[in-house]
Biotite code that builds the C-alpha atoms (Angstrom):
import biotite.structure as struc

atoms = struc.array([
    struc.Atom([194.937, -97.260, 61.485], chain_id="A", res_id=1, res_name="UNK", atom_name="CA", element="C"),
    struc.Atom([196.171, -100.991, 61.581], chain_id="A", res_id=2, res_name="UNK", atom_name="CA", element="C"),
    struc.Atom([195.374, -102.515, 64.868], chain_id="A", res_id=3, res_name="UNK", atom_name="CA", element="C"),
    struc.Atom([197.847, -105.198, 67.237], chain_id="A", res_id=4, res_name="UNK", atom_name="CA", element="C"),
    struc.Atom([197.723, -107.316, 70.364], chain_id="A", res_id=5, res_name="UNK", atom_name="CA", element="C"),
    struc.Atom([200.368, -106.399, 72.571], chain_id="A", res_id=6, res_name="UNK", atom_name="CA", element="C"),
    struc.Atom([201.341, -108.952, 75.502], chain_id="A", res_id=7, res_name="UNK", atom_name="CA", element="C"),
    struc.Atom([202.130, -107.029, 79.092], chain_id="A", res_id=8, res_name="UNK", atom_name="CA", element="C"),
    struc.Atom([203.350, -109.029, 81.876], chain_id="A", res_id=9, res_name="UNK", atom_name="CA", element="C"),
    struc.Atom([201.484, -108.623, 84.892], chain_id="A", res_id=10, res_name="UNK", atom_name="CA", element="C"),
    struc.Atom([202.735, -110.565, 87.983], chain_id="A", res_id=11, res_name="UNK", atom_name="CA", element="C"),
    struc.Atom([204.769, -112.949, 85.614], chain_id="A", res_id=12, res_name="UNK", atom_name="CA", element="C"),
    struc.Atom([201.612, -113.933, 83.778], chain_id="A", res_id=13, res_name="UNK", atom_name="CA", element="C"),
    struc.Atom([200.457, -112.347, 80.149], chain_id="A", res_id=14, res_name="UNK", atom_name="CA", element="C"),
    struc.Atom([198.105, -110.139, 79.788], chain_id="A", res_id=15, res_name="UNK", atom_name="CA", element="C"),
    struc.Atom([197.087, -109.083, 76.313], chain_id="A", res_id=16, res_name="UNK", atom_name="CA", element="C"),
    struc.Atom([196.255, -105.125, 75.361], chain_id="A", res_id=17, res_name="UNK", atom_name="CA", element="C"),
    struc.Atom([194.083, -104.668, 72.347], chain_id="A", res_id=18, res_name="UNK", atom_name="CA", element="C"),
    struc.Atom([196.327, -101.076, 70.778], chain_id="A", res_id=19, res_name="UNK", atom_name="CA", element="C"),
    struc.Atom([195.672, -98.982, 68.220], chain_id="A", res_id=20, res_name="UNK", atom_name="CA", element="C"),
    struc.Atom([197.871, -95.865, 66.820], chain_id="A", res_id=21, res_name="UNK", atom_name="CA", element="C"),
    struc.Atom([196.903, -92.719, 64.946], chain_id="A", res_id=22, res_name="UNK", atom_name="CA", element="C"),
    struc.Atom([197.551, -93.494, 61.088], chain_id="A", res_id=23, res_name="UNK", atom_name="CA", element="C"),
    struc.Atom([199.800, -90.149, 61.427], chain_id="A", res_id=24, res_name="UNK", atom_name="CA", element="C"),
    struc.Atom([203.061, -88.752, 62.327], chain_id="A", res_id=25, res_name="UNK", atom_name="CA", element="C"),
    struc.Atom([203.819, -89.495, 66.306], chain_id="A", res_id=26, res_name="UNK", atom_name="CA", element="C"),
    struc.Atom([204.209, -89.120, 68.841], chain_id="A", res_id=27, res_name="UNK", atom_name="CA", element="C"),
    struc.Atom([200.784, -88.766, 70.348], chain_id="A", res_id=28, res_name="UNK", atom_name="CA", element="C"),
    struc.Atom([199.233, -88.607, 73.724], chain_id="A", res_id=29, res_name="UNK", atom_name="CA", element="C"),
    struc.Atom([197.255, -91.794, 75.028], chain_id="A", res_id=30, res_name="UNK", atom_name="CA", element="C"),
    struc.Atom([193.931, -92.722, 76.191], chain_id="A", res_id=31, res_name="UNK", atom_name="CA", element="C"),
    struc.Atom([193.814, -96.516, 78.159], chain_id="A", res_id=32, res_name="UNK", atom_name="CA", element="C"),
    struc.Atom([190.270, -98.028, 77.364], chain_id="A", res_id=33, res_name="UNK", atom_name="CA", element="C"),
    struc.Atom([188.739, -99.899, 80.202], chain_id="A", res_id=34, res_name="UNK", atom_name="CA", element="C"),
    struc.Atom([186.498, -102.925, 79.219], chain_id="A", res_id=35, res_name="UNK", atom_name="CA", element="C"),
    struc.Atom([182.928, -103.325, 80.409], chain_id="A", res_id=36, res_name="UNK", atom_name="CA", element="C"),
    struc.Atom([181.175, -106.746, 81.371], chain_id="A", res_id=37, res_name="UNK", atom_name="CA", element="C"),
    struc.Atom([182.113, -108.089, 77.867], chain_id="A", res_id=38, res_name="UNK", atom_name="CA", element="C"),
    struc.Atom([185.631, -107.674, 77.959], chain_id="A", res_id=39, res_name="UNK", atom_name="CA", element="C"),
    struc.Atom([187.592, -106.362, 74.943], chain_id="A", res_id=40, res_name="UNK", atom_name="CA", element="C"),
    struc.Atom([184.831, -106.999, 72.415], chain_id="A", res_id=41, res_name="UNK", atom_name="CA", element="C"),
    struc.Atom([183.732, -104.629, 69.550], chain_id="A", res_id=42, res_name="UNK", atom_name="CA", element="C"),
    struc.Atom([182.222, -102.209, 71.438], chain_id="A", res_id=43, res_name="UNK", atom_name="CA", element="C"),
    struc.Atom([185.213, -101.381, 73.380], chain_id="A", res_id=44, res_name="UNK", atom_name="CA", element="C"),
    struc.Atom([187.808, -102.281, 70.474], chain_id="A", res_id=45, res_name="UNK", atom_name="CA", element="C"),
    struc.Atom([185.706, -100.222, 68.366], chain_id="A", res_id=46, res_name="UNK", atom_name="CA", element="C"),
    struc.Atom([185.983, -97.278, 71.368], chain_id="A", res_id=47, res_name="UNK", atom_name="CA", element="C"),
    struc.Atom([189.836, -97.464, 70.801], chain_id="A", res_id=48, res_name="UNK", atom_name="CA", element="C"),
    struc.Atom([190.056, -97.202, 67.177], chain_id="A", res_id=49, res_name="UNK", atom_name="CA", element="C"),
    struc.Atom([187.794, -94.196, 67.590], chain_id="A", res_id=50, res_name="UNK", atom_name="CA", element="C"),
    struc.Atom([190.549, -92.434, 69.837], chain_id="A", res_id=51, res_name="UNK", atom_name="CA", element="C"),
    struc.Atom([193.045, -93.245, 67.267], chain_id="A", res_id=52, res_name="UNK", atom_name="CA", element="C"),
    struc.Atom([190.985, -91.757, 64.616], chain_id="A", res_id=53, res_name="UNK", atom_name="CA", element="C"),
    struc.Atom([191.020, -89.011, 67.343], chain_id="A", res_id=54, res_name="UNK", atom_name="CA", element="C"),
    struc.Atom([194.787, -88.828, 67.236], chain_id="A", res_id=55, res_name="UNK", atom_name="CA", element="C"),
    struc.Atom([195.483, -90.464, 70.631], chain_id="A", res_id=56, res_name="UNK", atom_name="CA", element="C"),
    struc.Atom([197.215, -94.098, 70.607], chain_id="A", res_id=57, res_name="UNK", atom_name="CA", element="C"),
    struc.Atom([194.500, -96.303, 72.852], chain_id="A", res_id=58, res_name="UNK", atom_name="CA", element="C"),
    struc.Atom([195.225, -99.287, 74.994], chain_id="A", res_id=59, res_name="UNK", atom_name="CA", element="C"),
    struc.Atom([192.926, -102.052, 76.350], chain_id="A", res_id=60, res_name="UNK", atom_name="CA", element="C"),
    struc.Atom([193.713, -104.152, 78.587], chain_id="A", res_id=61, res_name="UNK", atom_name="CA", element="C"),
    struc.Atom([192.000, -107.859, 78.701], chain_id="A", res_id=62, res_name="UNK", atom_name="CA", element="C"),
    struc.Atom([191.195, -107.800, 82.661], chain_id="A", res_id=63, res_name="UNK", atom_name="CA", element="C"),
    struc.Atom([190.094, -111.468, 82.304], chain_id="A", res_id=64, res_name="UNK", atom_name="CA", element="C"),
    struc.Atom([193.462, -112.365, 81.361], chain_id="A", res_id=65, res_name="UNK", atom_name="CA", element="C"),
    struc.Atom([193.140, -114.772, 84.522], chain_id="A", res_id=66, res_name="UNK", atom_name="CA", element="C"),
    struc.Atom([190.120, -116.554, 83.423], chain_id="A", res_id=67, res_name="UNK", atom_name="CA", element="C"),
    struc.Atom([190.319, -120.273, 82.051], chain_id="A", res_id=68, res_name="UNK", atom_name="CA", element="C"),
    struc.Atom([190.555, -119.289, 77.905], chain_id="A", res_id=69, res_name="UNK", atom_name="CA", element="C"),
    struc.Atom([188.021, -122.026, 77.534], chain_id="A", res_id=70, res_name="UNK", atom_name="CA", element="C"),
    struc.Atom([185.703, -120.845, 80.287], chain_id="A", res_id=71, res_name="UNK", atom_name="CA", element="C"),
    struc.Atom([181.645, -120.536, 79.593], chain_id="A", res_id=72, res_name="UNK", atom_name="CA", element="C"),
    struc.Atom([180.539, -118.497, 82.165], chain_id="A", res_id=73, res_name="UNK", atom_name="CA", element="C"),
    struc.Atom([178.820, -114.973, 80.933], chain_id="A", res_id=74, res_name="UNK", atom_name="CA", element="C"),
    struc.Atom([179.900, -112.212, 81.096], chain_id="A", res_id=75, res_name="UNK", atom_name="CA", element="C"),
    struc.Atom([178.907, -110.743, 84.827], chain_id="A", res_id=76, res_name="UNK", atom_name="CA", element="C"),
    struc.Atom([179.708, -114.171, 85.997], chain_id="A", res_id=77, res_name="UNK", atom_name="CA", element="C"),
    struc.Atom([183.791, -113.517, 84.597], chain_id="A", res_id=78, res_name="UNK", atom_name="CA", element="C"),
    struc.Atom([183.088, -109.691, 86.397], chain_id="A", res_id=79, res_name="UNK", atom_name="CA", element="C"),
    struc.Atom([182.208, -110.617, 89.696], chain_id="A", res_id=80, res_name="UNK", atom_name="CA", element="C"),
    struc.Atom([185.717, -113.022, 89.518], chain_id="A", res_id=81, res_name="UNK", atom_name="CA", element="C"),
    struc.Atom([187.715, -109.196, 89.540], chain_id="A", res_id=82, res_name="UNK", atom_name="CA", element="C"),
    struc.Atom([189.200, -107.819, 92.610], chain_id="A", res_id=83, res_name="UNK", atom_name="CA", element="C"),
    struc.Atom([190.123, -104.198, 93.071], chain_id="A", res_id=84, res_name="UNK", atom_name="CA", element="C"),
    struc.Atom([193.881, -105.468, 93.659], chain_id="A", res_id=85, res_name="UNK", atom_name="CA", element="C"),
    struc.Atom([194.422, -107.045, 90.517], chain_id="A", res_id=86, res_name="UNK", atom_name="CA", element="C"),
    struc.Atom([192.410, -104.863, 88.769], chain_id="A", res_id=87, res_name="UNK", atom_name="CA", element="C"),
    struc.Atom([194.540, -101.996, 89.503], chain_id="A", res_id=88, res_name="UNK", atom_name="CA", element="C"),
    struc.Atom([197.685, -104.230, 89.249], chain_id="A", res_id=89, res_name="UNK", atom_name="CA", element="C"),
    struc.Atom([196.766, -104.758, 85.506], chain_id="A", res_id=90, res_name="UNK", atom_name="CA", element="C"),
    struc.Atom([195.845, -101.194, 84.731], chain_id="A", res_id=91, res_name="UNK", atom_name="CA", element="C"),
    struc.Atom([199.282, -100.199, 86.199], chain_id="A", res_id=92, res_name="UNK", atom_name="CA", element="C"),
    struc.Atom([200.884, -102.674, 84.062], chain_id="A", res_id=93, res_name="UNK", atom_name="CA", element="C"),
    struc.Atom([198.970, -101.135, 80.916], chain_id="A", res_id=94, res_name="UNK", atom_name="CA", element="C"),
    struc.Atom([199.848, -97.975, 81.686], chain_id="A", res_id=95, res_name="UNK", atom_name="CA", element="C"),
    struc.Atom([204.007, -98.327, 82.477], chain_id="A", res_id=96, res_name="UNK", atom_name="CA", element="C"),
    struc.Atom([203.558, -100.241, 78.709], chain_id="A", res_id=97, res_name="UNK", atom_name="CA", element="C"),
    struc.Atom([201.584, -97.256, 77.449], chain_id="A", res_id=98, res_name="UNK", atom_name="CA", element="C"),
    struc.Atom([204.558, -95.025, 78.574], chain_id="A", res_id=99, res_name="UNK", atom_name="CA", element="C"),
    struc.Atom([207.477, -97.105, 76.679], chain_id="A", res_id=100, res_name="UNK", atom_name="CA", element="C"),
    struc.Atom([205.705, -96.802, 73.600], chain_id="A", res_id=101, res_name="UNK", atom_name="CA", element="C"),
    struc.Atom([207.677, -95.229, 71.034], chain_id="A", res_id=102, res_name="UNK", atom_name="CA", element="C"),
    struc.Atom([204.550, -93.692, 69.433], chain_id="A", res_id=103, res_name="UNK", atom_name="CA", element="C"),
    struc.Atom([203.470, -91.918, 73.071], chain_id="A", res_id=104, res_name="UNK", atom_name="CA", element="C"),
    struc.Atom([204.345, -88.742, 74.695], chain_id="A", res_id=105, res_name="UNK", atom_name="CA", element="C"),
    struc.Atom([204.699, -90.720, 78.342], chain_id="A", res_id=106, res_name="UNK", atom_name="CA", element="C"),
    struc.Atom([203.449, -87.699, 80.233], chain_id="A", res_id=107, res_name="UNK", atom_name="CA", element="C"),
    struc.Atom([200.225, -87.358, 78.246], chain_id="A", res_id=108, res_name="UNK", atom_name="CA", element="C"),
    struc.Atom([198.761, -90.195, 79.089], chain_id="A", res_id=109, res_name="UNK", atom_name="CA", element="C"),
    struc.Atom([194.321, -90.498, 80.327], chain_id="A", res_id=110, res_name="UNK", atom_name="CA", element="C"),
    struc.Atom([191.853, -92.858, 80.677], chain_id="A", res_id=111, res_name="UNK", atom_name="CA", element="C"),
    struc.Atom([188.247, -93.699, 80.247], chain_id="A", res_id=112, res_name="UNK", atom_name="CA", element="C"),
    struc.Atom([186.106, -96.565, 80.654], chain_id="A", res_id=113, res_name="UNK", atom_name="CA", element="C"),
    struc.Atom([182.325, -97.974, 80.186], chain_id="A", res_id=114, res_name="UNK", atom_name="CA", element="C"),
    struc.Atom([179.972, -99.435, 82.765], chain_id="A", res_id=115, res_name="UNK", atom_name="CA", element="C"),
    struc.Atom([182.590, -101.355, 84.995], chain_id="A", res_id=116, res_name="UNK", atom_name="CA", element="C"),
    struc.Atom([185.308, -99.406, 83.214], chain_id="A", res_id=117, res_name="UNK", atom_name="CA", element="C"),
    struc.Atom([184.114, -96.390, 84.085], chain_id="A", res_id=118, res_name="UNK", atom_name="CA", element="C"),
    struc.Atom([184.160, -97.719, 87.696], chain_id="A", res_id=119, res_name="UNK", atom_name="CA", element="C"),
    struc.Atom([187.584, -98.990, 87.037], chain_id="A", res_id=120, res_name="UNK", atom_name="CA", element="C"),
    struc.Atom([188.535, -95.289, 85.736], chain_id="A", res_id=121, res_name="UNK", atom_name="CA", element="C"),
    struc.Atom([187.270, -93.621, 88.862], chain_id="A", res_id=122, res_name="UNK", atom_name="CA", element="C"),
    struc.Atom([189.894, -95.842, 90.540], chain_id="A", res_id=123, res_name="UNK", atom_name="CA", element="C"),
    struc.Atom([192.626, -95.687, 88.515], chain_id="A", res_id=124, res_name="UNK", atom_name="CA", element="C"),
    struc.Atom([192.246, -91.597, 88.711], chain_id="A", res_id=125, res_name="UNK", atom_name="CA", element="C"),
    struc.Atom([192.951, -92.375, 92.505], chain_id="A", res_id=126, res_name="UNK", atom_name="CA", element="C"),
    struc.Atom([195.558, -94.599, 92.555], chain_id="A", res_id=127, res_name="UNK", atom_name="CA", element="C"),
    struc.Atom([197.605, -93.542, 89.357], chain_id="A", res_id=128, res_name="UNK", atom_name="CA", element="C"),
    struc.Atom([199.425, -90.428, 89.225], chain_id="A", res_id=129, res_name="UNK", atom_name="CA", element="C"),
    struc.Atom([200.665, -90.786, 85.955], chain_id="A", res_id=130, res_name="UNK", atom_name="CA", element="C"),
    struc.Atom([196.943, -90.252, 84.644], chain_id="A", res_id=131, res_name="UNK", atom_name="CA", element="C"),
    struc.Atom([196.369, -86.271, 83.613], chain_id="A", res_id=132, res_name="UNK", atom_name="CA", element="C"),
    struc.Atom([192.714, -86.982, 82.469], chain_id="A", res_id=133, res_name="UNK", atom_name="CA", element="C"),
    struc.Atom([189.821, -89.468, 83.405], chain_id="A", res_id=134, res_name="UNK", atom_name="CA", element="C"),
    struc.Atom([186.559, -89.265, 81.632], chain_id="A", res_id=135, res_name="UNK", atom_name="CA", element="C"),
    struc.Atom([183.947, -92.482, 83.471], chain_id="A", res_id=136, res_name="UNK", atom_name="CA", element="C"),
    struc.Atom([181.278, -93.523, 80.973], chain_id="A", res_id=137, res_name="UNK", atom_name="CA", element="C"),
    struc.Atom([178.056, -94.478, 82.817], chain_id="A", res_id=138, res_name="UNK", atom_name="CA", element="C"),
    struc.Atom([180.271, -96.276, 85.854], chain_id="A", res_id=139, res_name="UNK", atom_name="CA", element="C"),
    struc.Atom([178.469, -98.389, 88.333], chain_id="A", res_id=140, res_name="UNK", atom_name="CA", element="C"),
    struc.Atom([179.463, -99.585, 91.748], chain_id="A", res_id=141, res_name="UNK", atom_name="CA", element="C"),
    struc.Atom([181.676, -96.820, 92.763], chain_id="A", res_id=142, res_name="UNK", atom_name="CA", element="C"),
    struc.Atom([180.373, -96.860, 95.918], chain_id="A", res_id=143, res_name="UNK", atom_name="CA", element="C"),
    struc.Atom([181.455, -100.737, 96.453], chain_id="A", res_id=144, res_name="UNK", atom_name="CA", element="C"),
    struc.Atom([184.359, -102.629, 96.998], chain_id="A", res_id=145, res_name="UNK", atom_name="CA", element="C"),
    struc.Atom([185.387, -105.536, 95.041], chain_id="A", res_id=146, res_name="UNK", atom_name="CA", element="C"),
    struc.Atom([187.647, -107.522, 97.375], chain_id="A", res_id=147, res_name="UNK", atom_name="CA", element="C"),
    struc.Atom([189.228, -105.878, 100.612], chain_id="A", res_id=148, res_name="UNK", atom_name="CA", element="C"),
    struc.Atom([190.156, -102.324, 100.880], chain_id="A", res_id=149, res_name="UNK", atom_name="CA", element="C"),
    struc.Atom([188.027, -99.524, 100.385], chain_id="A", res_id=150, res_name="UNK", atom_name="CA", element="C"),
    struc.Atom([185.715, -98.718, 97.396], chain_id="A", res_id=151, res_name="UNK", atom_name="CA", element="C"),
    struc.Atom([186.347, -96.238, 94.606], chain_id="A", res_id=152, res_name="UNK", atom_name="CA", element="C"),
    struc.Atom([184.158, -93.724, 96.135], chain_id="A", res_id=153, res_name="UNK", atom_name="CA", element="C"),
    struc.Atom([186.459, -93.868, 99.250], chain_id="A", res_id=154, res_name="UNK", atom_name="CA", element="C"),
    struc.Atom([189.795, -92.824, 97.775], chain_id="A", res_id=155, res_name="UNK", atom_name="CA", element="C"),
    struc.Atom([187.940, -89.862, 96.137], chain_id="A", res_id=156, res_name="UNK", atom_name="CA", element="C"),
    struc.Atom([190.160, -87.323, 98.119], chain_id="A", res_id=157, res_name="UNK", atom_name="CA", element="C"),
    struc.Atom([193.166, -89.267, 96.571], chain_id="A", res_id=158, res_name="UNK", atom_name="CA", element="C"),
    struc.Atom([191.963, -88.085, 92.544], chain_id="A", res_id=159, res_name="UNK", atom_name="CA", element="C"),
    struc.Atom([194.475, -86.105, 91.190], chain_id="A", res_id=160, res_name="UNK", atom_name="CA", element="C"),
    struc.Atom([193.354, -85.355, 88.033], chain_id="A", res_id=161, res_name="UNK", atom_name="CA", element="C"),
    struc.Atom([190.073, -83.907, 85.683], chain_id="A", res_id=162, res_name="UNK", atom_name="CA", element="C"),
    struc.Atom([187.232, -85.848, 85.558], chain_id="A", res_id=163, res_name="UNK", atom_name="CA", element="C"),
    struc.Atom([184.475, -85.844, 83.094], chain_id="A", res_id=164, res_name="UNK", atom_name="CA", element="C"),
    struc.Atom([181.394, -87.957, 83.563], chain_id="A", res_id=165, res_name="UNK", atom_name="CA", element="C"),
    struc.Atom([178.893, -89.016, 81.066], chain_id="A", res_id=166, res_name="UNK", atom_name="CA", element="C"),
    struc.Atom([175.830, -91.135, 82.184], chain_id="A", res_id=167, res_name="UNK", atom_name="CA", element="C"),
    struc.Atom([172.000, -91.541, 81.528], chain_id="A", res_id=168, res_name="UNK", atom_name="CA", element="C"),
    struc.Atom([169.336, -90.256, 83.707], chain_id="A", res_id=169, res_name="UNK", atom_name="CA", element="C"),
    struc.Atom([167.138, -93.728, 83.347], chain_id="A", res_id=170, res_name="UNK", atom_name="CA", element="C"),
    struc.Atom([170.626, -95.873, 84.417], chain_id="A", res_id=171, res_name="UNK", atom_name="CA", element="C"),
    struc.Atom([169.921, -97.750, 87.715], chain_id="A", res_id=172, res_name="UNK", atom_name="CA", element="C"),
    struc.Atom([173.526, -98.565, 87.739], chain_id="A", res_id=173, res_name="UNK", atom_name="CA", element="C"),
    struc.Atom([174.875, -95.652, 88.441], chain_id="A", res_id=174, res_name="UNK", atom_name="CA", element="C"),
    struc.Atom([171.464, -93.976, 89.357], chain_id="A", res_id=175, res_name="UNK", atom_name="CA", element="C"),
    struc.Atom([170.845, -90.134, 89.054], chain_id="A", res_id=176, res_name="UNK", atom_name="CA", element="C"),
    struc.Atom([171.198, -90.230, 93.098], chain_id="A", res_id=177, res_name="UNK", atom_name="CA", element="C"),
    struc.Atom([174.646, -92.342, 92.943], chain_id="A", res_id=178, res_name="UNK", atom_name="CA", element="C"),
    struc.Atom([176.113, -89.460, 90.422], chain_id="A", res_id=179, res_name="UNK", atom_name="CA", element="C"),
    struc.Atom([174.230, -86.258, 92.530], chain_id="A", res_id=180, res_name="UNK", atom_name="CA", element="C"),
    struc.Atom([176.727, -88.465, 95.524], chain_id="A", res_id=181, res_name="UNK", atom_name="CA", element="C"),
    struc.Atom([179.964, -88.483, 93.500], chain_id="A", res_id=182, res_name="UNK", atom_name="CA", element="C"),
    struc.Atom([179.615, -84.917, 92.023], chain_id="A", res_id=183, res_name="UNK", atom_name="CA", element="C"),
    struc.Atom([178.761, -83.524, 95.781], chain_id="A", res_id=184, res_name="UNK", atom_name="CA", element="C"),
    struc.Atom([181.426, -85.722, 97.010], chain_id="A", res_id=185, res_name="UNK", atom_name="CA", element="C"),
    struc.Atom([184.111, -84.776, 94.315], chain_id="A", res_id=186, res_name="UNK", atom_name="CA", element="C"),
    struc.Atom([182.567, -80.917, 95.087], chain_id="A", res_id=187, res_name="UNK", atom_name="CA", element="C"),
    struc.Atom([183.735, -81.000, 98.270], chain_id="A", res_id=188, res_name="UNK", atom_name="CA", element="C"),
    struc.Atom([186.795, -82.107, 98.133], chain_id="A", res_id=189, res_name="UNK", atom_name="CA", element="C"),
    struc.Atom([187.663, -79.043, 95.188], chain_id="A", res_id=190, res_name="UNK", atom_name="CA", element="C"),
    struc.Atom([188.225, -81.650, 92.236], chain_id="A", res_id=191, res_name="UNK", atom_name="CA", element="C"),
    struc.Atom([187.602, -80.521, 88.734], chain_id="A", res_id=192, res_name="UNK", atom_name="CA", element="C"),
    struc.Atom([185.241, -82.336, 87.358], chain_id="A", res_id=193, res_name="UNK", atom_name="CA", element="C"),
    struc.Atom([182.152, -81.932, 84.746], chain_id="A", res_id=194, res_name="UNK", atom_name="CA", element="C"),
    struc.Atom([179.332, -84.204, 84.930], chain_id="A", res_id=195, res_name="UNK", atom_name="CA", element="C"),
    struc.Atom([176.659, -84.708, 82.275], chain_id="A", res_id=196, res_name="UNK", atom_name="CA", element="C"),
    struc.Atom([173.542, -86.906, 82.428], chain_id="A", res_id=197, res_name="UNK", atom_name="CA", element="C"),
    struc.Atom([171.308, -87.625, 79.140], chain_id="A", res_id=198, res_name="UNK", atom_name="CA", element="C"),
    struc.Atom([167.457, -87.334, 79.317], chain_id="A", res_id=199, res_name="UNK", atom_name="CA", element="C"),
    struc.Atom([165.848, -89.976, 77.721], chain_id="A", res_id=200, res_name="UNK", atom_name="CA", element="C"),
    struc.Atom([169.043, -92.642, 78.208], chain_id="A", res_id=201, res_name="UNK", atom_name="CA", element="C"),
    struc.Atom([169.935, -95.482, 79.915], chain_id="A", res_id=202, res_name="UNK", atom_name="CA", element="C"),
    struc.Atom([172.792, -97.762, 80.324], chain_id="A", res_id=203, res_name="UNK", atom_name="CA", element="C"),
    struc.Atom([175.132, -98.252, 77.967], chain_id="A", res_id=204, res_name="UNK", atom_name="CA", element="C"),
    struc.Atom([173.570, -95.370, 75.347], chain_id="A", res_id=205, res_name="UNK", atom_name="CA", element="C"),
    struc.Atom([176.655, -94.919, 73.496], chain_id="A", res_id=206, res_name="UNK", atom_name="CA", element="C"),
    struc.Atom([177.119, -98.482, 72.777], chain_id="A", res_id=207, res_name="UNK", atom_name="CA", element="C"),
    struc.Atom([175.286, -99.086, 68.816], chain_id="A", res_id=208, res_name="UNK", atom_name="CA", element="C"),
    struc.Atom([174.865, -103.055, 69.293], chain_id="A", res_id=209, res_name="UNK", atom_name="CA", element="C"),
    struc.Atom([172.211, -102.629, 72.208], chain_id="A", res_id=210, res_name="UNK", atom_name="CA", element="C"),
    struc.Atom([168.751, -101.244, 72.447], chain_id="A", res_id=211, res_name="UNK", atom_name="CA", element="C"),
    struc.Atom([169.692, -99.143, 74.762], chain_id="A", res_id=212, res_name="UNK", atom_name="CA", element="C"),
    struc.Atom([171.922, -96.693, 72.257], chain_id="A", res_id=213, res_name="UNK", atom_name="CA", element="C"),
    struc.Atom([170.895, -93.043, 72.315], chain_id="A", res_id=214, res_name="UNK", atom_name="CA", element="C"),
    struc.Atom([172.036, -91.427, 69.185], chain_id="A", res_id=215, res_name="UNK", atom_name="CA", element="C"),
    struc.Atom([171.822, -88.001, 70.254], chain_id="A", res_id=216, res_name="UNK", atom_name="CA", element="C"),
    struc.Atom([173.257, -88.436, 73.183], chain_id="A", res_id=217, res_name="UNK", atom_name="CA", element="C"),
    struc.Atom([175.717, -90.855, 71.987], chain_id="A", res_id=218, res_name="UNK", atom_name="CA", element="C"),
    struc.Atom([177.386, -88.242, 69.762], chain_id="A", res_id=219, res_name="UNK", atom_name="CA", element="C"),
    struc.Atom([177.060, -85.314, 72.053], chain_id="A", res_id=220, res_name="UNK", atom_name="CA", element="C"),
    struc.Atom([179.095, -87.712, 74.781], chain_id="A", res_id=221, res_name="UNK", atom_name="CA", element="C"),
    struc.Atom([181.539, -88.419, 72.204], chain_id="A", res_id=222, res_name="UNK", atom_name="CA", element="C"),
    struc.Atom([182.175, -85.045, 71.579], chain_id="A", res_id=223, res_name="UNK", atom_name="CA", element="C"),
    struc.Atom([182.464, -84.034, 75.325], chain_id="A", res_id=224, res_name="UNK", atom_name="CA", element="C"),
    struc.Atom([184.765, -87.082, 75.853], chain_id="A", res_id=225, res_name="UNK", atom_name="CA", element="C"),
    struc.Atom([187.332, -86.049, 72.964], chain_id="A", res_id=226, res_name="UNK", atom_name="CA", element="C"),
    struc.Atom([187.307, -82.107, 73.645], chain_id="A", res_id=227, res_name="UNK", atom_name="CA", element="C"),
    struc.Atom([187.848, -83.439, 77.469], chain_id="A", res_id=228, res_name="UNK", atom_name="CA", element="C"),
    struc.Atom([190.886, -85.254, 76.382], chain_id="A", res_id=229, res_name="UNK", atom_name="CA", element="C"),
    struc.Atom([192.108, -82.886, 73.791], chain_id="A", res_id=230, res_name="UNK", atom_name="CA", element="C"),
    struc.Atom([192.191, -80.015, 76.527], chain_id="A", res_id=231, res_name="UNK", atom_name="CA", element="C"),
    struc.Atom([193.652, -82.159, 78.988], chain_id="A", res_id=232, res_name="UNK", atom_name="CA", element="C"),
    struc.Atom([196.461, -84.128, 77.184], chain_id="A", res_id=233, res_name="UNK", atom_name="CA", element="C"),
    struc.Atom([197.476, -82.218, 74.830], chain_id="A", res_id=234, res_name="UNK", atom_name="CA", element="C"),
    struc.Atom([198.740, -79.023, 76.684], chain_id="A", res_id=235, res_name="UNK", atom_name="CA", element="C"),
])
């Protein structure tokens, strides 16, 4: 599954989108892969070529396209820079690309997302219609705006398609109360959704390069996130 950087214009500026497509005959449907704090490092690269071993073509957009290239600052430092706006200006921008793909079936298209991906994923689910399947990976500040407007949590009513929700039940970011919130709120409102919280695991438990990784619950998540996406984009 050979891998490429593909360069999206966003408001007349580049924005680079690590992509990788199924080593097998297209087309297939897509998954867009939002970063966490580190940006488009291995983790989340390595996230992507998973879905293509999965037979979906994945897409991740570098949401610190905007930074200085020669910047210092770490990581949360380059996160608390993002604003909801451009954020979901550059996930739009990924997605329209995702569509135009000659290796994509354009309707089929989903997205996931880890720590502030998964945030970004809750939002996305709100504000894109395109999306057919959203499955947020231990997502933090839902509940919070970055920048004006209203939070994630806020333009709940506005989801229009599945979610699936994998977090740990030791996470303080989201905490077992924040995700009791969004399922009750998500409830309420009649979206489908499936949530799933791991005993024994933290943040950031499906990510191998921490402490913090969980195999059991790693693969079990894994599992749940690909049979999620497989029922959901490929009807």
């Amino acid at each position: 599954m050979p891998s490429r950087w593909d360069t999206v214009s966003v408001d007349g500026e580049p924005m680079r989108c690590y992509v990788n497509i199924p080593d097998a005959v297209g087309p297939f449907p897509a998954v867009v892969v939002i970063q966490h704090a580190g940006g488009v490092d291995d983790f989340v690269r390595g996230m992507s070529d998973r879905l293509a071993g999965a037979h979906f073509a994945a897409i991740a957009p570098d949401l610190y396209h905007r930074d200085d290239p020669n910047s210092s600052d770490d990581p949360l430092t380059r996160m608390g820079r993002l604003r909801d706006v451009t954020i979901v200006a550059d996930v739009n921008a990924a997605i329209e690309h995702t569509k135009g793909l000659p290796e994509v079936e354009a309707d089929r298209i989903g997205i996931t997302g880890y720590c502030m991906g998964g945030r970004v994923t809750y939002l996305m689910a709100a504000k894109n219609r395109n999306l057919k399947a959203a499955v947020v990976c231990w997502g933090g500040n839902i509940m919070v705006p970055w920048g004006e407007g209203p939070a994630p949590f806020d333009l709940s009513k506005d989801i229009d398609c599945p979610v699936l929700g994998l977090f740990g039940e030791e996470d303080p970011n989201p905490s077992p109360a924040d995700v009791a919130k969004l399922d009750a709120e998500l409830t309420n409102l009649s979206k489908t959704h499936e949530f799933h919280s791991y005993k024994g695991a933290g943040h950031a438990f499906m990510n191998e390069g921490r402490p913090s990784y969980r195999l059991e619950a790693a693969e079990d998540a894994w599992m749940k996130c690909v049979a999620w996406f497989d029922e959901h984009l490929r009807v």
